[in-house]
C-alpha positions as CSV (number, residue, x, y, z in Angstrom):
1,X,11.7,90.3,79.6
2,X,12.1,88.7,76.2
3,X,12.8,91.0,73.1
4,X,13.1,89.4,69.7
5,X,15.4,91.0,67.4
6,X,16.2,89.9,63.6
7,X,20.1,90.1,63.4
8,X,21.7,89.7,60.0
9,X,23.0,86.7,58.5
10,X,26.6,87.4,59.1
11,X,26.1,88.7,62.5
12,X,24.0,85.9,63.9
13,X,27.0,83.5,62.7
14,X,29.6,85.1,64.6
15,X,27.3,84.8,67.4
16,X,26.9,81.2,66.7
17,X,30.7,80.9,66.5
18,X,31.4,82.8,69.8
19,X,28.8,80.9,71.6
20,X,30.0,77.7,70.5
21,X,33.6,78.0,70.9
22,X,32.9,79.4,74.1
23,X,30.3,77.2,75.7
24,X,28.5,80.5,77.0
25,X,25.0,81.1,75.7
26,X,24.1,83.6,73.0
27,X,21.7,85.9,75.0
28,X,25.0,86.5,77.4
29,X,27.0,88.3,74.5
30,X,23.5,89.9,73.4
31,X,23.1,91.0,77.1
32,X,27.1,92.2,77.4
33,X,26.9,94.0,74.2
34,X,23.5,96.0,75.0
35,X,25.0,96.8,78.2
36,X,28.0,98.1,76.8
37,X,26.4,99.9,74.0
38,X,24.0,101.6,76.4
39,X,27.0,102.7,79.3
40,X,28.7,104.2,76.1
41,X,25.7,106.1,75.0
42,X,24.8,107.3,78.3
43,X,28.5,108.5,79.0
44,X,28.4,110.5,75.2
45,X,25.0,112.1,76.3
46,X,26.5,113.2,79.6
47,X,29.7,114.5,77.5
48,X,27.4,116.5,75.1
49,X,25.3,118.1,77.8
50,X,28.5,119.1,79.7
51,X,30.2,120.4,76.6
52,X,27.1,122.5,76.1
53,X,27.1,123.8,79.4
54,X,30.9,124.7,78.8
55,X,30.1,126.5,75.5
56,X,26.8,128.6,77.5
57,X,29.3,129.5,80.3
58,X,27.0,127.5,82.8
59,X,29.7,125.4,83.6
60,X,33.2,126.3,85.4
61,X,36.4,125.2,83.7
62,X,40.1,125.5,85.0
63,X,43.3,125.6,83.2
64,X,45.9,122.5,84.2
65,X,47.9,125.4,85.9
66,X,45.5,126.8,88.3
67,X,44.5,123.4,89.3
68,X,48.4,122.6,90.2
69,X,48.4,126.0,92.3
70,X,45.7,125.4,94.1
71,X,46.3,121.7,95.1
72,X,50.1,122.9,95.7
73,X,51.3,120.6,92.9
74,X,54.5,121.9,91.3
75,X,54.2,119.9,87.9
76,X,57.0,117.7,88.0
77,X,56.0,113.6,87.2
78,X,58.0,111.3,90.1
């Protein structure tokens, strides 16, 4: 799929820059960054919709302490 997207001037230079120092093409730092940008996004909309759940009581939360008890953990780092 080709996209076209206007970048501005002091962007597209870094770009330049990166992709000429590093011998790598622009459209792989366009494609990293999208790809980073999008995981990041996607992992704050699953953060919001489990904080919400939290907050309506729809989803279960333990304290640090009851999750030592019940996996027989007594606290102390070794």
């Amino acid at each position: 799929m080709t996209i076209t997207v206007r970048l501005p001037d002091e962007l597209q230079r870094r770009l330049d820059h990166l992709a000429i120092e590093t011998g790598r093409a622009k459209s792989f730092y366009i494609k990293q960054a999208l790809e980073a940008y999008l995981e990041d996004l996607e992992d704050l909309l699953l953060a919001n919709a489990t904080l919400e759940r939290v907050r309506s009581g729809k989803e279960k939360t333990y304290t640090l302490k009851v999750v030592e008890n019940e996996l027989n953990l007594d606290g102390d780092i070794r």
